[in-house]
PDBQT receptor file of N, H, CA, C and O in Angstrom, charges set to zero:
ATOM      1  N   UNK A   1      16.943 -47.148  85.761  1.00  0.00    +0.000 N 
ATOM      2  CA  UNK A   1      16.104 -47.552  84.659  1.00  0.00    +0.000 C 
ATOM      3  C   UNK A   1      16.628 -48.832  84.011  1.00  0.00    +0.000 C 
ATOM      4  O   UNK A   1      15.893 -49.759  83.672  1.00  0.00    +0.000 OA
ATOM      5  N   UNK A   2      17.743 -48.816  83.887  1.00  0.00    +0.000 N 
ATOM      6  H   UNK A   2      18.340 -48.062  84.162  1.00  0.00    +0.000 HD
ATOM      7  CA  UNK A   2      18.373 -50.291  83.262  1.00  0.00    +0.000 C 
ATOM      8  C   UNK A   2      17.774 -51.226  84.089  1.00  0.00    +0.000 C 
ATOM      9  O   UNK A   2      16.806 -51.837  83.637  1.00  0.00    +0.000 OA
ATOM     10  N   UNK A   3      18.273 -51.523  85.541  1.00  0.00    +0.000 N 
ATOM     11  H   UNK A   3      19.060 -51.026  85.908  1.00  0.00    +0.000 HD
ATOM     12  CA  UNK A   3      17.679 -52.623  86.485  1.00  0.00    +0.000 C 
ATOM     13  C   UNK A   3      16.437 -52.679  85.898  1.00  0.00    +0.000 C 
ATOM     14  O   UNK A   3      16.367 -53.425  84.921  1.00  0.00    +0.000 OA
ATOM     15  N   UNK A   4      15.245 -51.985  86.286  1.00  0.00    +0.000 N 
ATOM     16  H   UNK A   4      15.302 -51.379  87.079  1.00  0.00    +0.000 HD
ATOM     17  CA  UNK A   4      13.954 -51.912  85.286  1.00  0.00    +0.000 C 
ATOM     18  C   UNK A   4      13.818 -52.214  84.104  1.00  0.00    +0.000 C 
ATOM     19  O   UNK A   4      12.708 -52.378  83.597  1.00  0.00    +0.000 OA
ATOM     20  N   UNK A   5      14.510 -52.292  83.708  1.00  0.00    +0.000 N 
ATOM     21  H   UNK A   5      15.411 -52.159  84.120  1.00  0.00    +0.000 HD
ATOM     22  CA  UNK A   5      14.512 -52.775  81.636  1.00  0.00    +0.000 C 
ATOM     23  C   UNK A   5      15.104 -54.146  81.810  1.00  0.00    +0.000 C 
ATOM     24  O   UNK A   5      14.365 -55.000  81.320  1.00  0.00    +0.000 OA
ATOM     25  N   UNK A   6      16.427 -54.732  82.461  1.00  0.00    +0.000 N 
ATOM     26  H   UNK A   6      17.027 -54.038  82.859  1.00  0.00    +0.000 HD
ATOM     27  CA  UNK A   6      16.449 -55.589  82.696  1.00  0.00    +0.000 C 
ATOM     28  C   UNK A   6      15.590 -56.820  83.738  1.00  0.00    +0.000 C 
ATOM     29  O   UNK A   6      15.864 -58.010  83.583  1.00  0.00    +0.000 OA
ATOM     30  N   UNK A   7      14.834 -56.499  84.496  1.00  0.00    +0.000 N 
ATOM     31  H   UNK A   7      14.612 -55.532  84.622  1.00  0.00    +0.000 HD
ATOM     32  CA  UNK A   7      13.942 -57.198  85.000  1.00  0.00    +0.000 C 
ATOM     33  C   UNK A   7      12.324 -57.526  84.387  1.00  0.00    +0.000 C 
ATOM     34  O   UNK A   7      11.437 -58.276  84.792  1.00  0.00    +0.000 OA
ATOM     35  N   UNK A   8      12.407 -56.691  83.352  1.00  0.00    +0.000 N 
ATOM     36  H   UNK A   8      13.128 -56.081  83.022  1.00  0.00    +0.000 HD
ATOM     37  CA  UNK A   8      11.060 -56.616  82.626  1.00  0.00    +0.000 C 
ATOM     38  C   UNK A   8      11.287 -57.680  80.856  1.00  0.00    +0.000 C 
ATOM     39  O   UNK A   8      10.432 -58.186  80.129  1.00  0.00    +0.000 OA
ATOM     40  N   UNK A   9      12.902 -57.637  80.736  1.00  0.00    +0.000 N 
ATOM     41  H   UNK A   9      13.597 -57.226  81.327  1.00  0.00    +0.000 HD
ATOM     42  CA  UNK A   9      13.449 -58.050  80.029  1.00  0.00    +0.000 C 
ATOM     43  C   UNK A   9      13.061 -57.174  78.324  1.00  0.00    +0.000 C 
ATOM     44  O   UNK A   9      12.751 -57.654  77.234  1.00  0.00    +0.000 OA
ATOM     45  N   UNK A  10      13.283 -55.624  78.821  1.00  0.00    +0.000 N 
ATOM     46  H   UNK A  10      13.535 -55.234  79.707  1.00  0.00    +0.000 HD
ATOM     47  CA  UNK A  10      13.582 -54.928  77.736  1.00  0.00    +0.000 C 
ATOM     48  C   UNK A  10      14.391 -54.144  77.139  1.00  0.00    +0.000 C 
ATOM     49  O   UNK A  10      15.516 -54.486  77.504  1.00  0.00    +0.000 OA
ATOM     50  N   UNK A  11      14.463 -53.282  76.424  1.00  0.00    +0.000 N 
ATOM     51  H   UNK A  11      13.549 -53.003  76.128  1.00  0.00    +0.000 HD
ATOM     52  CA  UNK A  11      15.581 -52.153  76.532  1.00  0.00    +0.000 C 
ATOM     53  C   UNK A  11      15.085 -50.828  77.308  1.00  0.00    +0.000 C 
ATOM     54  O   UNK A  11      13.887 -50.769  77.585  1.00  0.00    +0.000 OA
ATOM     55  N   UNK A  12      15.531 -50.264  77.503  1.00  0.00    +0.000 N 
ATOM     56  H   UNK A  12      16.505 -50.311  77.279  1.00  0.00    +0.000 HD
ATOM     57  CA  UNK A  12      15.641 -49.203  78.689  1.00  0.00    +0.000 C 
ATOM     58  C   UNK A  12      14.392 -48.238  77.923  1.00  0.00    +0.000 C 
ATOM     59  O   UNK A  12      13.294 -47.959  78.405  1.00  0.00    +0.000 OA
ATOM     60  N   UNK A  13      14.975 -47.814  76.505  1.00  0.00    +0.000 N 
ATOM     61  H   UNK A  13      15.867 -48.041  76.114  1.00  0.00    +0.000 HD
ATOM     62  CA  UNK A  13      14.382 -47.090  75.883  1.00  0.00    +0.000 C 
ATOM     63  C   UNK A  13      12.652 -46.969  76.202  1.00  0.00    +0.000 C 
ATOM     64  O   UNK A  13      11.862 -46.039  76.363  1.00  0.00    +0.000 OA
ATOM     65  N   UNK A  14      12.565 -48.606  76.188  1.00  0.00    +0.000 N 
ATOM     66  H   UNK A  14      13.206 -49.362  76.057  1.00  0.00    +0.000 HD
ATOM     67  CA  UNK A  14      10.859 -48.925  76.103  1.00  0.00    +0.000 C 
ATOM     68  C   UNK A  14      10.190 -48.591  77.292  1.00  0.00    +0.000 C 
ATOM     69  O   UNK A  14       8.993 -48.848  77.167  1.00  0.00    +0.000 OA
ATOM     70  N   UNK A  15      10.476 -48.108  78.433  1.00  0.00    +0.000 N 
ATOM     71  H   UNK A  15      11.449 -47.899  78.534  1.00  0.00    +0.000 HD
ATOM     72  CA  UNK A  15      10.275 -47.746  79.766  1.00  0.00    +0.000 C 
ATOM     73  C   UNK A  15       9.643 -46.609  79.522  1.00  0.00    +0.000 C 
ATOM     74  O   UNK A  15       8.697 -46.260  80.228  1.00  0.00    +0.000 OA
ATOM     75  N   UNK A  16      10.093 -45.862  78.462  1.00  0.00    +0.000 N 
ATOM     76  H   UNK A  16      10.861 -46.146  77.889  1.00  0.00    +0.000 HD
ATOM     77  CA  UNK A  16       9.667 -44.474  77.716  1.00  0.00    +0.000 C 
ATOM     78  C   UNK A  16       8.356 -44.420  76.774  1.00  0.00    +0.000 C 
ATOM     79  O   UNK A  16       7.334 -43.736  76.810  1.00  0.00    +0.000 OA
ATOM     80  N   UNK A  17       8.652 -45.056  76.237  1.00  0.00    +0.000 N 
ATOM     81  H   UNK A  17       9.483 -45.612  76.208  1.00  0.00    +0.000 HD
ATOM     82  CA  UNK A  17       7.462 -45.823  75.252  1.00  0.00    +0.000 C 
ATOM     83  C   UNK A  17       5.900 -45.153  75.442  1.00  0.00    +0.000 C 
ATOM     84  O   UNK A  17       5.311 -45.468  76.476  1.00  0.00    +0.000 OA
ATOM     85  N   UNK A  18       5.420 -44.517  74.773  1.00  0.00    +0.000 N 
ATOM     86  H   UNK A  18       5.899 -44.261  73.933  1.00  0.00    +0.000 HD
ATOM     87  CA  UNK A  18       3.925 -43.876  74.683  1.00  0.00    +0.000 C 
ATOM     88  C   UNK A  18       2.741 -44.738  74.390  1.00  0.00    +0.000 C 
ATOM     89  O   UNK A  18       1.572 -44.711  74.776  1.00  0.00    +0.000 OA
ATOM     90  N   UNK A  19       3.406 -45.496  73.599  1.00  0.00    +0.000 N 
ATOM     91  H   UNK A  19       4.355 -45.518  73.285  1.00  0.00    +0.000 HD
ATOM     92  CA  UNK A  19       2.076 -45.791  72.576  1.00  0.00    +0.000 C 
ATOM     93  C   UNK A  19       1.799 -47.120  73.360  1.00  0.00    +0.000 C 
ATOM     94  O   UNK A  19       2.630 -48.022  73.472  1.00  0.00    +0.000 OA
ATOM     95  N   UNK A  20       0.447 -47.137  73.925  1.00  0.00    +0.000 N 
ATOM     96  H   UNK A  20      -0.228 -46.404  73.834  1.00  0.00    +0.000 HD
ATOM     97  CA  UNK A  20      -0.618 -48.193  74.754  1.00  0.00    +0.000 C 
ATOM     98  C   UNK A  20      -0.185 -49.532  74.637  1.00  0.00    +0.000 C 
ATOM     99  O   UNK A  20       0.194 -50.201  75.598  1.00  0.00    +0.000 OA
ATOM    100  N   UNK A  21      -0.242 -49.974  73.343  1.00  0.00    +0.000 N 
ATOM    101  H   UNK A  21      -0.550 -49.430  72.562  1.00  0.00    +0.000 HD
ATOM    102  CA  UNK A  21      -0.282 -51.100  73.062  1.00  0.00    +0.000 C 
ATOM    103  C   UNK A  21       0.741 -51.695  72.843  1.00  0.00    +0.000 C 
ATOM    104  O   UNK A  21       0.913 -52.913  72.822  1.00  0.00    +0.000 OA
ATOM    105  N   UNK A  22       1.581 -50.753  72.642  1.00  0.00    +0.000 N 
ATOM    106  H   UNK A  22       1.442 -49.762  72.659  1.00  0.00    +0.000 HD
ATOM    107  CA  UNK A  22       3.199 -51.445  72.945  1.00  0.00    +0.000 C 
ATOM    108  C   UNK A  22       3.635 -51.646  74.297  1.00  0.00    +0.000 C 
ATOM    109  O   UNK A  22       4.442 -52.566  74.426  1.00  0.00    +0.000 OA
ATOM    110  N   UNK A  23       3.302 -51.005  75.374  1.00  0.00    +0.000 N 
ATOM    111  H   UNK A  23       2.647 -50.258  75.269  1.00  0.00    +0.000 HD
ATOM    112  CA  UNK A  23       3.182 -51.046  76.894  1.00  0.00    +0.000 C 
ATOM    113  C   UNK A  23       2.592 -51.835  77.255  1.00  0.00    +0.000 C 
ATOM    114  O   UNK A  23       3.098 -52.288  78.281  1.00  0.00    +0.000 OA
ATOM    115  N   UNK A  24       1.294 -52.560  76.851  1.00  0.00    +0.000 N 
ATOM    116  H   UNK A  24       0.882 -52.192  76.017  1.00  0.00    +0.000 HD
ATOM    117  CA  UNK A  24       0.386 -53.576  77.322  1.00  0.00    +0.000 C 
ATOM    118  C   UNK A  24       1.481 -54.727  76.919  1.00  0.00    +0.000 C 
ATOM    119  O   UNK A  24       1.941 -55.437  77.814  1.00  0.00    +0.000 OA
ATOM    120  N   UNK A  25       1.927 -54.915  75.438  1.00  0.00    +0.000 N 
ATOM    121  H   UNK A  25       1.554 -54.339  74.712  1.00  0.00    +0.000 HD
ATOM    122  CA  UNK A  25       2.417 -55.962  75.362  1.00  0.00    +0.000 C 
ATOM    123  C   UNK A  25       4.015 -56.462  76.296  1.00  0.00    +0.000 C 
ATOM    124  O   UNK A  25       4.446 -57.573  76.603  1.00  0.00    +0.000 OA
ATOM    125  N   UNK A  26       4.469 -55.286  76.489  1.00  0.00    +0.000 N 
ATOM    126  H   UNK A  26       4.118 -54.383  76.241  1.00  0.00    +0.000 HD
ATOM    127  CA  UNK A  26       5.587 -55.701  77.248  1.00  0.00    +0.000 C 
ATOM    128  C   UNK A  26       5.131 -56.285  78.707  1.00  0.00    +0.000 C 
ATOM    129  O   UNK A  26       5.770 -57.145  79.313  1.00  0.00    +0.000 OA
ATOM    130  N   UNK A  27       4.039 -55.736  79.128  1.00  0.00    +0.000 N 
ATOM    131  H   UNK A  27       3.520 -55.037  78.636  1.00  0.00    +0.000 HD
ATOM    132  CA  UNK A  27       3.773 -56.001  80.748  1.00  0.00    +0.000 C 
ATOM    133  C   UNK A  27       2.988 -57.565  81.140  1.00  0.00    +0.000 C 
ATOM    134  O   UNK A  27       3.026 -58.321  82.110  1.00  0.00    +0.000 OA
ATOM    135  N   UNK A  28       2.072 -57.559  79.417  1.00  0.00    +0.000 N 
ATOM    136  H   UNK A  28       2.041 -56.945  78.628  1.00  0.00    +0.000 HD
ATOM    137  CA  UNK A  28       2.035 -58.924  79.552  1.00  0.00    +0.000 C 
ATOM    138  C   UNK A  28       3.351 -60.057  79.584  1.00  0.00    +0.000 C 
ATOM    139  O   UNK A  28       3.102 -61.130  80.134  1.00  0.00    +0.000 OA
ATOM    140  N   UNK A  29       4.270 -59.924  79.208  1.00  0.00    +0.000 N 
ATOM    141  H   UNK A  29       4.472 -59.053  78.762  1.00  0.00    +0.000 HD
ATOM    142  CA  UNK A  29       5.616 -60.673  79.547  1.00  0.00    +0.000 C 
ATOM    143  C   UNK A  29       6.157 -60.712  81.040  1.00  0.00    +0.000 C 
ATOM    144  O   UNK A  29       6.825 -61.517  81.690  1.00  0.00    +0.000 OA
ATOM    145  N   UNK A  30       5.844 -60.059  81.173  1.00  0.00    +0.000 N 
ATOM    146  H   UNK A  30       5.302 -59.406  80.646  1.00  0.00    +0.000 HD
ATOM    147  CA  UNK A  30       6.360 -59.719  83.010  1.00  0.00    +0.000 C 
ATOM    148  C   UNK A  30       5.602 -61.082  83.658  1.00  0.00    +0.000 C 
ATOM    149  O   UNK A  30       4.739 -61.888  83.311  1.00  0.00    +0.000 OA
ATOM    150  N   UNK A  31       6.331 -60.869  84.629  1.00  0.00    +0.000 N 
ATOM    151  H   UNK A  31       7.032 -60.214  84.911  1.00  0.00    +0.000 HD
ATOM    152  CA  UNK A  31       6.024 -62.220  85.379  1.00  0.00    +0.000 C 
ATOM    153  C   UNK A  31       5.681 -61.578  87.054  1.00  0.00    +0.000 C 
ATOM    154  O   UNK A  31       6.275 -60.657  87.615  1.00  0.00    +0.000 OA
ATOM    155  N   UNK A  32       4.885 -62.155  87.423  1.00  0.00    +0.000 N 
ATOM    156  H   UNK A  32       4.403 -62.904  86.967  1.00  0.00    +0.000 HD
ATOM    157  CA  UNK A  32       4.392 -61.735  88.544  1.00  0.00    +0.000 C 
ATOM    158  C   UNK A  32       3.902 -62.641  89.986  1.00  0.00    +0.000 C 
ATOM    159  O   UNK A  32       2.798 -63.160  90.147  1.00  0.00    +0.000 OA
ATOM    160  N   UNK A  33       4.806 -62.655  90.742  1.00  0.00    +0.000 N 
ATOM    161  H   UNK A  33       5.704 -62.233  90.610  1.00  0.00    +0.000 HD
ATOM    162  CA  UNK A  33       4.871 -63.293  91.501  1.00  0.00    +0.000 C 
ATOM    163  C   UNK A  33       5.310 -62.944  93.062  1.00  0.00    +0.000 C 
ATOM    164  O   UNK A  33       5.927 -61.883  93.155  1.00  0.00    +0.000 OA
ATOM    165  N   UNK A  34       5.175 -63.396  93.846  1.00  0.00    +0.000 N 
ATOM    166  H   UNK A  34       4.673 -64.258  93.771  1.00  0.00    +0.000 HD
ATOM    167  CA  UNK A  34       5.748 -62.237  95.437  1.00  0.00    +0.000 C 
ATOM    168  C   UNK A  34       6.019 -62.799  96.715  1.00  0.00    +0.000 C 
ATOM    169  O   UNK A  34       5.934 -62.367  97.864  1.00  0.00    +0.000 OA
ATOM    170  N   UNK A  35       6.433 -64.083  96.111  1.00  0.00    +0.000 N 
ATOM    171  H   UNK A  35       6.501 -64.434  95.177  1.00  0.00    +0.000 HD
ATOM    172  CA  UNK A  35       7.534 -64.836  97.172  1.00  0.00    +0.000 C 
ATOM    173  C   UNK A  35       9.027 -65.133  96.677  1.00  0.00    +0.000 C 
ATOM    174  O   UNK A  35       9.557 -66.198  96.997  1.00  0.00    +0.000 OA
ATOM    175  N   UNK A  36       9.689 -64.210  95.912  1.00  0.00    +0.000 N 
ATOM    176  H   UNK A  36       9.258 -63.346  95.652  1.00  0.00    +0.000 HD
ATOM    177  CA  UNK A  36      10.961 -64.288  95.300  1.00  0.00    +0.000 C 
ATOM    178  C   UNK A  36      11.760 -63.394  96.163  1.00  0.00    +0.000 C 
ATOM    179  O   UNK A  36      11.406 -62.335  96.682  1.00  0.00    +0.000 OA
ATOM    180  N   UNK A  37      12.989 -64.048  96.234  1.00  0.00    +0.000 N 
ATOM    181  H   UNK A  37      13.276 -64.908  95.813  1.00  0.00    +0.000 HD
ATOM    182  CA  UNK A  37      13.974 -63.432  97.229  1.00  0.00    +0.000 C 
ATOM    183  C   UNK A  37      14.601 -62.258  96.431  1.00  0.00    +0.000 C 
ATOM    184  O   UNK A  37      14.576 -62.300  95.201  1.00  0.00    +0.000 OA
ATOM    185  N   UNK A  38      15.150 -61.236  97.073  1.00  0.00    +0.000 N 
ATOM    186  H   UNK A  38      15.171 -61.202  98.072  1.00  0.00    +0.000 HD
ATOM    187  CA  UNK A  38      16.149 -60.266  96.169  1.00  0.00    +0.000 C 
ATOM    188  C   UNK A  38      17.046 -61.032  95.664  1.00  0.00    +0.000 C 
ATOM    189  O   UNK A  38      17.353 -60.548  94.575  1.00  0.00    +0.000 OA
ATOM    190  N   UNK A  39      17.827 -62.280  95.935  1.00  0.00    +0.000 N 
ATOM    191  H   UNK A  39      17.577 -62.673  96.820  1.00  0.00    +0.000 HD
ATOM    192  CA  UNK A  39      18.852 -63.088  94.961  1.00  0.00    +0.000 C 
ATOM    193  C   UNK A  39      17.949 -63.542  94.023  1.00  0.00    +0.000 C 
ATOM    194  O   UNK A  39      18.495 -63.811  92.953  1.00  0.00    +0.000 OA
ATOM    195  N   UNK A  40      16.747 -63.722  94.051  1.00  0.00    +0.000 N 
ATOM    196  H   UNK A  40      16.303 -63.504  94.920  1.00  0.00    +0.000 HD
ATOM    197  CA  UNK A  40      16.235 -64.795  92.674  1.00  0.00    +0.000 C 
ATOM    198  C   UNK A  40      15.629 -63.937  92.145  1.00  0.00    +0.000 C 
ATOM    199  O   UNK A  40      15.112 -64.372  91.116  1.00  0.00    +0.000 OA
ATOM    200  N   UNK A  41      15.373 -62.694  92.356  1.00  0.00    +0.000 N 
ATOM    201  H   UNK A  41      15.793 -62.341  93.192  1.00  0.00    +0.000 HD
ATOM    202  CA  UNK A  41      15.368 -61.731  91.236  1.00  0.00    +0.000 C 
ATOM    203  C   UNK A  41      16.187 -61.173  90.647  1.00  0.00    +0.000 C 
ATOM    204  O   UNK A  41      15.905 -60.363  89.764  1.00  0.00    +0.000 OA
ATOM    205  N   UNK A  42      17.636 -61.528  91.058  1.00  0.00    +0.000 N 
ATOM    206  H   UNK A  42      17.865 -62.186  91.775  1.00  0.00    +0.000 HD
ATOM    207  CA  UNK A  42      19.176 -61.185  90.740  1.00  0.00    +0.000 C 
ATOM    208  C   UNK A  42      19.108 -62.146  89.442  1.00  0.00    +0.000 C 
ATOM    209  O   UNK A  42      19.013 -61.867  88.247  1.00  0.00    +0.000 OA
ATOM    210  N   UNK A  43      19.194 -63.401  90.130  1.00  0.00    +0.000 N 
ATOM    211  H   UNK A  43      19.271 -63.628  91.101  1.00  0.00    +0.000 HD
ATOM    212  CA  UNK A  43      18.940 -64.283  89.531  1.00  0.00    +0.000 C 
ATOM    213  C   UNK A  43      18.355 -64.263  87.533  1.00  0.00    +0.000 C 
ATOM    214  O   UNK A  43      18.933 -64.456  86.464  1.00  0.00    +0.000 OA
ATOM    215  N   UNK A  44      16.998 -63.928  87.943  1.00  0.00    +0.000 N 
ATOM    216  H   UNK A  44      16.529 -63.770  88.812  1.00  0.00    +0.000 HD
ATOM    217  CA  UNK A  44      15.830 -64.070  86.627  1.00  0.00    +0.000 C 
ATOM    218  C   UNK A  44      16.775 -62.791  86.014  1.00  0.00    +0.000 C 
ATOM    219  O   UNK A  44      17.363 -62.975  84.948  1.00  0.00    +0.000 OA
ATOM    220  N   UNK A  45      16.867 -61.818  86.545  1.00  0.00    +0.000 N 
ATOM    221  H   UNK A  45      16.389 -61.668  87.411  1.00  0.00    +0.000 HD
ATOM    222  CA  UNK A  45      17.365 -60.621  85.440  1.00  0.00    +0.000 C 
ATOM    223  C   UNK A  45      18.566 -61.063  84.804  1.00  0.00    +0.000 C 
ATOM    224  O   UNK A  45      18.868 -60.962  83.615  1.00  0.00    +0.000 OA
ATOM    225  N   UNK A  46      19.248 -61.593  85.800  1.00  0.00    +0.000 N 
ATOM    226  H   UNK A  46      19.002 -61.675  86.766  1.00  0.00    +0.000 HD
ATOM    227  CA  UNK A  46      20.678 -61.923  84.818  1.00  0.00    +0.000 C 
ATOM    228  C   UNK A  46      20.481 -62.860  83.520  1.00  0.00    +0.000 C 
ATOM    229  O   UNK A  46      21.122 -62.729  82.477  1.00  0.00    +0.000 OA
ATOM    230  N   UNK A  47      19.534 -63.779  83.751  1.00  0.00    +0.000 N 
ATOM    231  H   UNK A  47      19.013 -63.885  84.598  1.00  0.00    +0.000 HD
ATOM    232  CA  UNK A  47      18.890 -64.550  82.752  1.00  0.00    +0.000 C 
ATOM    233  C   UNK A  47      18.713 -64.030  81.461  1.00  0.00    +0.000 C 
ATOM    234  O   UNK A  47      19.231 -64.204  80.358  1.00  0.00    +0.000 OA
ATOM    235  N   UNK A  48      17.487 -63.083  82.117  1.00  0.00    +0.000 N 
ATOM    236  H   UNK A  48      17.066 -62.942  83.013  1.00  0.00    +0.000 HD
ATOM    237  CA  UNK A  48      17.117 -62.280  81.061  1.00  0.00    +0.000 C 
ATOM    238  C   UNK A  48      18.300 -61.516  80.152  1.00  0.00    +0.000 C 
ATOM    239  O   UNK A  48      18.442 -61.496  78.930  1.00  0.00    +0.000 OA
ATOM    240  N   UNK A  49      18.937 -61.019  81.002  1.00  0.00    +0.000 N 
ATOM    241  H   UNK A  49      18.822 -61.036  81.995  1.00  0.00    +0.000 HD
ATOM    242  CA  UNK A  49      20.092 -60.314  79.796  1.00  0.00    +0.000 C 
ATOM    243  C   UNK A  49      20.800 -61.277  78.995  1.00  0.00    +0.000 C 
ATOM    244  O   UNK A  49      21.189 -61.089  77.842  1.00  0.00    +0.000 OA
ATOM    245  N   UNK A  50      20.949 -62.380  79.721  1.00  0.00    +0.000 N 
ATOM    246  H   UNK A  50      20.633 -62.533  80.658  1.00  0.00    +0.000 HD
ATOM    247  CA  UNK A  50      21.743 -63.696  78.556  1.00  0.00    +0.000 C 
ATOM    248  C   UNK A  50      20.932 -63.550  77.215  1.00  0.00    +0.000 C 
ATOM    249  O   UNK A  50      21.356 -63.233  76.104  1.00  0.00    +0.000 OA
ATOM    250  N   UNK A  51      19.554 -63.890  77.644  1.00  0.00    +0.000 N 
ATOM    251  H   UNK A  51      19.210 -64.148  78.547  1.00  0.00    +0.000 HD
ATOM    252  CA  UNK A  51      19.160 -63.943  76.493  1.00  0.00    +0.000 C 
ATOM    253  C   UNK A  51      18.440 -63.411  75.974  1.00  0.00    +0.000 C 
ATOM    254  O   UNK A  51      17.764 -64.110  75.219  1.00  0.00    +0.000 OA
ATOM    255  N   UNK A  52      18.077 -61.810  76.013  1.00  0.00    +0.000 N 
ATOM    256  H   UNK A  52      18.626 -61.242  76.626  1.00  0.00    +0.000 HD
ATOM    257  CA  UNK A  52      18.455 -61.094  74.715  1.00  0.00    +0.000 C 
ATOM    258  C   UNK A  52      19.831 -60.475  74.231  1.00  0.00    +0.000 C 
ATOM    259  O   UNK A  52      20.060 -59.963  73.136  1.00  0.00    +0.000 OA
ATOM    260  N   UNK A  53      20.569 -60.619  75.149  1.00  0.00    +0.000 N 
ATOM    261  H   UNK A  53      20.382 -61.036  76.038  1.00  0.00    +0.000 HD
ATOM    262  CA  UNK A  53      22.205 -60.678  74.167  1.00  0.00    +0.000 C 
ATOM    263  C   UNK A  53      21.823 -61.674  73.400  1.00  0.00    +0.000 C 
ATOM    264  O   UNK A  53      21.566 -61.312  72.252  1.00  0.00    +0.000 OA
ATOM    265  N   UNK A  54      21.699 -62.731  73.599  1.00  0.00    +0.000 N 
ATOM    266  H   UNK A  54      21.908 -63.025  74.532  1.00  0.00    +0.000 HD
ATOM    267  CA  UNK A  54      21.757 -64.369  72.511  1.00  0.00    +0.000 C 
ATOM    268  C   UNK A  54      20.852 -63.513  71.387  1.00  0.00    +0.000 C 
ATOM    269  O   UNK A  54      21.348 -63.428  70.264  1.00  0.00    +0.000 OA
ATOM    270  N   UNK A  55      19.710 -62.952  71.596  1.00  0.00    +0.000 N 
ATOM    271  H   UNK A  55      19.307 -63.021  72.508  1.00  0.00    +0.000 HD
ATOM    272  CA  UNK A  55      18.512 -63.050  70.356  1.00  0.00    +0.000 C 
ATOM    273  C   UNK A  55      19.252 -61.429  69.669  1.00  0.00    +0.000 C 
ATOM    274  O   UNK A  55      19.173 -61.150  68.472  1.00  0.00    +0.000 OA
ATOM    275  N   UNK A  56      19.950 -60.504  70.729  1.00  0.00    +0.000 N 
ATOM    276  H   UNK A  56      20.014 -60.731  71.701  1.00  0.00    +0.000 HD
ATOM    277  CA  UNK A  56      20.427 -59.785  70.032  1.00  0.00    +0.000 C 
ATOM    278  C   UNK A  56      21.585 -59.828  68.655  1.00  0.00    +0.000 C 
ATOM    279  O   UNK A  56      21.682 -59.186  67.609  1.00  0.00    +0.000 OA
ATOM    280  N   UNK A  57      22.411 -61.012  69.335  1.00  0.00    +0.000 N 
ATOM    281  H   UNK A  57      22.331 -61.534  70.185  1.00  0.00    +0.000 HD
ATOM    282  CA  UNK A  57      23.610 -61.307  68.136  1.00  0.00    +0.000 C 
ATOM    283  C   UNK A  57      23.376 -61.969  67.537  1.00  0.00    +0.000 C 
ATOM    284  O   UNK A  57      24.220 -62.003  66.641  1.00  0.00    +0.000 OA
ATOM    285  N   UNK A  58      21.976 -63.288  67.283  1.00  0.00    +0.000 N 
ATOM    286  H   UNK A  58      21.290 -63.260  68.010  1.00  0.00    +0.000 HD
ATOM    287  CA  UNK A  58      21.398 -63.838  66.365  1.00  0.00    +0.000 C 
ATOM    288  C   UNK A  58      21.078 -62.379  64.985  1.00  0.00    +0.000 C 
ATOM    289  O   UNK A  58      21.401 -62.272  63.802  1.00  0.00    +0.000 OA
ATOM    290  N   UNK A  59      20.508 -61.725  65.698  1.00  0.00    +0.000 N 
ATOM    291  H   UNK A  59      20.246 -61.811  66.659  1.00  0.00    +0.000 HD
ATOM    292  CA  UNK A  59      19.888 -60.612  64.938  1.00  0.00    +0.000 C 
ATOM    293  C   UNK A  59      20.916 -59.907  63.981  1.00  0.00    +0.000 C 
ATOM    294  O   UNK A  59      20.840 -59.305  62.910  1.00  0.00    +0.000 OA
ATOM    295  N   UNK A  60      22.120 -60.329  65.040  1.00  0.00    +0.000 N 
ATOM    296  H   UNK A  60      22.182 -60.818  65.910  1.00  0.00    +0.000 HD
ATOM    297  CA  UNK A  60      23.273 -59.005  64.082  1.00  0.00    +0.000 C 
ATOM    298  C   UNK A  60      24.203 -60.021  63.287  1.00  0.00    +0.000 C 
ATOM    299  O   UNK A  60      25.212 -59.488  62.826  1.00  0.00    +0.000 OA
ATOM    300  N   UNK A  61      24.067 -61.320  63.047  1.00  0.00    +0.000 N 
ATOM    301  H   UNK A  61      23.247 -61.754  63.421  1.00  0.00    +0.000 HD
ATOM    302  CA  UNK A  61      24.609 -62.441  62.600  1.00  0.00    +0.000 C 
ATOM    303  C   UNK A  61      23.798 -62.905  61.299  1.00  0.00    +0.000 C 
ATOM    304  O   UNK A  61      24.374 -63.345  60.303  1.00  0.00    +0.000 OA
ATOM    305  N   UNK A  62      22.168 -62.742  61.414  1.00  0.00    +0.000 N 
ATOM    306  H   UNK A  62      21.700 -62.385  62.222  1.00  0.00    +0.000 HD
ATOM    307  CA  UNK A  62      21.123 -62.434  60.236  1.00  0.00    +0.000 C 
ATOM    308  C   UNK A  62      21.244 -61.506  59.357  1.00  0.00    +0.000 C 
ATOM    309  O   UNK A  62      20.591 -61.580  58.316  1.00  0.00    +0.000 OA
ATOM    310  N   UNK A  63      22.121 -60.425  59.604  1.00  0.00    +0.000 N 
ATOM    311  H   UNK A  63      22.652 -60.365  60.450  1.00  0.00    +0.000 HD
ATOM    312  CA  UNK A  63      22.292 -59.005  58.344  1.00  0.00    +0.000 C 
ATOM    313  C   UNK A  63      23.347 -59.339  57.568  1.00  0.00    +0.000 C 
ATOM    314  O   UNK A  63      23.698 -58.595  56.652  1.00  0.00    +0.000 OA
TER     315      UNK A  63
């Protein structure tokens, strides 16, 4: 589930997530495409975790 949260670029938790419209909005973020190698999807996820760590410790640097 993490790999999945990290490739979607969310927290794990939200994989769980009920409510419609919070699901629509995450999937609209997804990126969709189907000539990417298993490294350049290594790639984009690792990305992704950079930066919501970055927007995460902005967040905990704002309190």
């Amino acid at each position: 589930m993490e790999k999945l949260a990290d490739l979607y670029g969310c927290d794990a938790y939200m994989l769980y997530e009920e409510n419609e419209s919070v699901i629509e909005d995450m999937l609209a973020t997804a990126f969709r495409v189907d000539n990417l190698s298993p490294a350049d999807m290594e790639q984009i996820a690792a990305f992704k975790r950079v930066v919501k760590n970055s927007l995460m410790m902005d967040t905990m640097l704002s309190k």
